[in-house]
C-alpha positions, 0 to 999 in steps of 0.5 A: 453495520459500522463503516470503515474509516480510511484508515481501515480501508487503506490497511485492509487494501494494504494486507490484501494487497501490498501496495496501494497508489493514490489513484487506486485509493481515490477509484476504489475507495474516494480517499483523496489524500491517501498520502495523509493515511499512510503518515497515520499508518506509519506513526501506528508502526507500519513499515510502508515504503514509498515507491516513485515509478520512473515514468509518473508523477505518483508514489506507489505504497507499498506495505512491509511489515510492522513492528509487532509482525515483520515480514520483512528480514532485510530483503526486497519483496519481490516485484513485478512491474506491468502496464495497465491503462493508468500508467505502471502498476507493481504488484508484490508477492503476498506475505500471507497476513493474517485476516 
């Protein structure tokens, strides 16, 4: 069985759940510049956002759409904003990717 890159990972993480924080990418997947995937991502046409929390010094990614399949139609998606034990998480309401 092939293993995932980092790439496949973070996109996979990304369709399932929408967002992704560099803290979640080092406990999950042991990517440690996940920021470095994101740009890679974003050059292949993937419309993620970046999201700086109030409280925190990290970004939370949060996919889009992409040019090929945009979910995206000139609105927010919606959010929701809780504590955990790592500081604020957001979740994003799911756009139904494809698998």
């Amino acid at each position: 069985m092939k293993k995932k890159s980092q790439k496949e990972k973070v996109l996979e993480h990304l369709k399932k759940n929408n967002q992704i924080t560099s803290m979640e990418a080092f406990e999950l997947y042991k990517i440690t510049r996940v920021g470095a995937v994101i740009d890679t991502l974003r050059k292949e046409g993937y419309d993620i956002e970046t999201r700086r929390p109030k409280t925190g010094n990290y970004g939370i990614y949060v996919l889009l759409g992409t040019k090929h399949n945009p979910d995206k139609e000139g609105k927010e998606p919606d959010l929701t904003v809780e504590q955990n034990e790592f500081g604020f998480s957001v979740k994003v309401k799911k756009f139904g990717w494809p698998d």
